[in-house]
N, C-alpha and C positions, 0 to 999 in steps of 0.2 A: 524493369518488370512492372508490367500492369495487375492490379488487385482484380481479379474475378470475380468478386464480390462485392458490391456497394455497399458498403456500411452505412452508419446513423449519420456519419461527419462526412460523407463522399462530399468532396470539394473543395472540404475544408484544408488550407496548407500552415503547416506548424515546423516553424525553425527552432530547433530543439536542442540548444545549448548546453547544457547539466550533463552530467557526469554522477559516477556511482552508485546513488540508489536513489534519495526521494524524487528528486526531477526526473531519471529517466522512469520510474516507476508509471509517474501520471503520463508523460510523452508516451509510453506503451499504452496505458488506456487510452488515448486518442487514438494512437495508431490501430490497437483492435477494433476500435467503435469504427473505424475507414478513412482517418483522416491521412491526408498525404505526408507523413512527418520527415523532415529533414534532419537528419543529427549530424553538427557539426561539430568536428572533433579538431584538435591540437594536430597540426601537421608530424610527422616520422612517432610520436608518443601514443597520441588520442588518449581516450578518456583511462582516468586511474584504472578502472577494476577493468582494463582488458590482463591487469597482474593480480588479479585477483582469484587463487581457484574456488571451485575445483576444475582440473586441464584435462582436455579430451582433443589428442592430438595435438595439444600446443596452445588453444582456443579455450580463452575463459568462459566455463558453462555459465558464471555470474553474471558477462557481462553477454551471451546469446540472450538467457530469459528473460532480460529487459529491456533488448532490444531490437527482438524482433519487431516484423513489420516494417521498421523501417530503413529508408533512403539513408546512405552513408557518404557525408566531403568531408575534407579536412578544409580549413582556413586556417590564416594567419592574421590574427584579430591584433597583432601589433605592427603590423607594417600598413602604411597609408592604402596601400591598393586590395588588400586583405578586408580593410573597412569598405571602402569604396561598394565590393564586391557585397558585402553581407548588406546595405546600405540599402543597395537595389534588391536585394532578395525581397526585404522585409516591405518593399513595394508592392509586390505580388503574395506577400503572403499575408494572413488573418490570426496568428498567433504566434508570438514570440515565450518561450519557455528557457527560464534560466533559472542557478542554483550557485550563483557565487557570493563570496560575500559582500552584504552591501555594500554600494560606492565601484565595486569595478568596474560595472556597465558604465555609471556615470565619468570614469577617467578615461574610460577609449571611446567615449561621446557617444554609448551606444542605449541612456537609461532610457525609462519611458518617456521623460520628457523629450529627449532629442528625437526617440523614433514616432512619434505622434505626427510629430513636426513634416516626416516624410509619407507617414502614412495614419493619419488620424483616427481609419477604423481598425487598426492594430489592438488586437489583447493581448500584456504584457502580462504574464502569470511569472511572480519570482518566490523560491523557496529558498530562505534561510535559515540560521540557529535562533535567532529571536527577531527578524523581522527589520521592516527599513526605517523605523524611528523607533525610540526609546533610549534609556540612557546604557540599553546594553546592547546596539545595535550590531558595533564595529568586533565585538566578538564573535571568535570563531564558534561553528554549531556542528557539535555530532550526535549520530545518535542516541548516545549514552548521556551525556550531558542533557540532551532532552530530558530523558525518563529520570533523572536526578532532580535535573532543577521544577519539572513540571511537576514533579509530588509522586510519579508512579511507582518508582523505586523505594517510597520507603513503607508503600501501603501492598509492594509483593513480595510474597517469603511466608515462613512462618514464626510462630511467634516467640520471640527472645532471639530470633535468629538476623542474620545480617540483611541492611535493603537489598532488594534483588531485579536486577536489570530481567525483564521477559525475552524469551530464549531468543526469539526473532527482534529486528530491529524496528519496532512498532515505533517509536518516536517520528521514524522518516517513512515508515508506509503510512501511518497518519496523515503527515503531511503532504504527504505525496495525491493520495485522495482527497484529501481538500482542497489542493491547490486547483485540481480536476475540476471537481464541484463549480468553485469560483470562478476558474476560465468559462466553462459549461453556461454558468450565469451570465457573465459579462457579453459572451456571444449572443444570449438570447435579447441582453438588453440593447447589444449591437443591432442587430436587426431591428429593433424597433426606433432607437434614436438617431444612428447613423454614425454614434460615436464609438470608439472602445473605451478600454479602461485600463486601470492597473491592478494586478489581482496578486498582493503581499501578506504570504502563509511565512508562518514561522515554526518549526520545529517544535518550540518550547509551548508556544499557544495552541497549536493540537491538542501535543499532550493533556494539558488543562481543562480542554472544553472536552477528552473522554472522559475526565474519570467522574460523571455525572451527580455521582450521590456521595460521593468522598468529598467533593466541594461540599456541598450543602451539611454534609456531619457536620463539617466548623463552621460552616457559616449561620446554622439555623439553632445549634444545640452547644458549638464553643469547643466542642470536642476535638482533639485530634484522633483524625483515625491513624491504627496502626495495621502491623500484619496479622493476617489472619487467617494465613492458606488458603485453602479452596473455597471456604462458607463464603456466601453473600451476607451482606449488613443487611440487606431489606426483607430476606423470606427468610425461609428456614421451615424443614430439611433441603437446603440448595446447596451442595456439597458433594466432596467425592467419599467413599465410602469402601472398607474393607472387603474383600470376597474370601473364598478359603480358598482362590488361588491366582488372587491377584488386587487388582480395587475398580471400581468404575462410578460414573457421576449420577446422581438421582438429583430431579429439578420437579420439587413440588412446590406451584409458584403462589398456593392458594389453598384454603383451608379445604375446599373440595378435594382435592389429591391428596392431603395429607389423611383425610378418612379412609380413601381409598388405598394407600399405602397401610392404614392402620389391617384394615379389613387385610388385606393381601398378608401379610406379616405374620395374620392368628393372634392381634395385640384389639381388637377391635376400644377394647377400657378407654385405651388412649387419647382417640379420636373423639371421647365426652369429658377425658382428664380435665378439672380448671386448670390444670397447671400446664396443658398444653391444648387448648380448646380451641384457640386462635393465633394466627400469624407472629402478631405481635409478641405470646409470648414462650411461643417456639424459638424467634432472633432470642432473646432475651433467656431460654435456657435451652441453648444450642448445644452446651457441651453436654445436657441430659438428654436430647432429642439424638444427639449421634449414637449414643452407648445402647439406647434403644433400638435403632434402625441395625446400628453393625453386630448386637446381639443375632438379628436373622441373616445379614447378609454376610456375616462371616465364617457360618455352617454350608452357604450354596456357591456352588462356580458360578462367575461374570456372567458367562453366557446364557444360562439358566435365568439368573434373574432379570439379565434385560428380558428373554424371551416371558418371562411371568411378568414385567410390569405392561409393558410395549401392550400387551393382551389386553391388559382390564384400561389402557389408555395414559399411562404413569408416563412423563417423559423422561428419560434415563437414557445413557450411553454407555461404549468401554471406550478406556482411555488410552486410545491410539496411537502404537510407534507411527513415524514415518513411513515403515514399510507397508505397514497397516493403511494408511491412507491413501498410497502409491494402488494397494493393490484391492482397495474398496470399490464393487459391482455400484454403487451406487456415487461415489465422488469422483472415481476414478474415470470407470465406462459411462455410466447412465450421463451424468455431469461434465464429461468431458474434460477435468481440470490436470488434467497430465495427458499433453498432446507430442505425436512423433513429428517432428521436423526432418529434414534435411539440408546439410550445410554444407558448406563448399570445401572447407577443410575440414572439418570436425565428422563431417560422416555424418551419418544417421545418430542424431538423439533425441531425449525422450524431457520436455519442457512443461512448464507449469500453467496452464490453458487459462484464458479468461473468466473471467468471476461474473460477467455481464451476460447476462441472458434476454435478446430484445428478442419478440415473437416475430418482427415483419424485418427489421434488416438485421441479420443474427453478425454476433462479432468473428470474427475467422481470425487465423495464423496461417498467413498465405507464403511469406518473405522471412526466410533467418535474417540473424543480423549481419550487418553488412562488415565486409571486413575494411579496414581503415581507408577512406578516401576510396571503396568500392564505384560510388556515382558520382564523380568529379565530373566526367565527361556529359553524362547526361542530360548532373541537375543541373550545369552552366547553359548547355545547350538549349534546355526545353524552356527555361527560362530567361537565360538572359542572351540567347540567340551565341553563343559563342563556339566558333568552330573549332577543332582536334587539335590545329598549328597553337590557336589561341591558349587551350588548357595546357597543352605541352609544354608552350612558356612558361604559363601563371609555376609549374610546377619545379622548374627547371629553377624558378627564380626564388622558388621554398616559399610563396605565398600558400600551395596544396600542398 
């Protein structure tokens, strides 16, 4: 099937090794931005989370939303003619994408050094749990292990309570967006040198380089940060807050919103109190700046007071179920980010739409995911000239 739409990356061909979540994640952002991505998967198995639910008709919805867009083979990356076969792909192709752990590419002769060798303007983008050198390389990476060892886990929760993993697997969508980024670079500097490169994210190094101002607490002041629920260490009021019939977040990021909220409130004192006159020492007496605010927010419904701040300019929100989100005129419709698909077996379902908004080649979801070794016949054909007898064999002999 041909894209309809030229995306940012039309032309671009991407052999897309990785399995689960953070590699196929960024392999899906290339394939939405329009590149031609290939996912080669393990011959009669393919990738883990096709057992992962939730199952619609049989078809893991986990592993459709990461992989649409794209072109589906199986190979057999341990038999000599399995190599042979991916060998020559990565001739014709401008991105190789993997997620094993270090050193496998390098024992079936397939790392960056070796495919350079065949194709020099190759980007080699690989995501692992801590990366291809260091003295913890050869360790296994997940994504829990990420938000542990990278510090995030023990700065979420509340306080006196246990570290807490964030509800989603943010260690490997981290990574997974990096990894993007850095192929994205390597491409641009392809173009200009004639070379590629090798573009090595780690799970655990993500982690690290978000938690922005958690690093700098220890590093500038010696402190360890702890938990601290919903407040921000740098503003304050930046928090979620009581309603009388439920709770929602207020982000006043600057002593101008905080007068503004005073005035809204009926507290106006406040907003000339020395004891809360400025940012600095609003953080510093947070737990007196809450009792304040949820004294008025905990007499009005949610909806009421976003509609009273949103008014005078206050940025606030309510604190969204999933359903809420699924079924929000603004993220859902306006945004596009919950898109209907259709699939070969799985029927008509309802997918998680790109987060990328280009004005001149906008990203689409044109292709479900493929089902296992769906374009065996194709991708051999249009690329490596191979006719129907030929893939018949290669498949017959459990190379597909």
């Amino acid at each position: 099937m041909t894209r309809l739409n030229k995306g940012a990356l039309d032309g671009i061909v991407v052999l897309d090794l990785t399995r689960v979540l953070a590699g196929p994640f960024s392999a899906m952002m290339l394939a939405d931005l329009g590149a031609e991505v290939i996912k080669i998967e393990v011959p009669q198995k393919g990738d883990d989370s096709r057992a992962f639910g939730p199952f619609k008709n049989g078809e893991s919805s986990y592993y459709m939303n990461l992989n649409r867009n794209k072109k589906g083979m199986t190979l057999n990356l341990k038999s000599e003619e399995g190599l042979g076969i991916f060998r020559e792909l990565v001739k014709k192709a401008d991105i190789v994408i993997e997620n094993f752990r270090p050193g496998t590419m390098e024992k079936l002769g397939l790392g960056y050094e070796d495919l350079k060798t065949i194709n020099p303007k190759i980007v080699y983008g690989c995501v692992s749990g801590f990366g291809h050198y260091g003295p913890y390389k050869e360790r296994a990476g997940y994504d829990i292990i990420s938000q542990a060892m990278g510090g995030l886990m023990s700065t979420t929760g509340w306080p006196g309570g246990e570290p807490t993993r964030t509800g989603t697997a943010m260690g490997d969508i981290l990574a997974g967006l990096s990894v993007t980024i850095g192929i994205l670079a390597a491409l641009n500097s392809r173009n200009q040198t004639g070379k590629g490169q090798k573009v090595d994210v780690a799970l655990v190094d993500s982690v690290v380089a978000s938690l922005e101002i958690i690093n700098q607490i220890y590093l500038i002041e010696g402190r360890i940060p702890e938990k601290i629920g919903n407040r921000y260490e740098s503003t304050y009021p930046y928090d979620s807050f009581k309603s009388s019939d439920g709770s929602l977040v207020i982000a006043c990021g600057n002593d101008k919103l905080w007068k503004l909220l005073c005035q809204v409130m009926g507290t106006p004192e406040y907003a000339v109190d020395v004891r809360y006159d400025n940012n600095a020492k609003r953080v510093q007496r947070h737990a007196e700046v809450k009792k304040i605010v949820e004294k008025w927010t905990s007499e009005i419904k949610t909806d009421e007071i976003i509609e009273t701040l949103l008014e005078v300019g206050i940025p606030c929100g309510p604190i969204n179920t999933i359903e809420q989100v699924v079924n929000d005129p603004h993220i859902a419709v306006a945004r596009e980010m919950f898109v209907d698909i259709e699939h070969p077996v799985a029927g008509k379902l309802k997918i998680t739409g790109s987060h990328l908004k280009l004005s001149e080649t906008k990203t689409s979801i044109e292709m479900p995911a493929p089902l296992l070794g769906q374009h065996n016949e194709e991708i051999l054909r249009d690329y490596l000239a191979y006719d129907k007898e030929k893939v018949d064999q290669l498949k017959e002999q459990g190379i597909l």
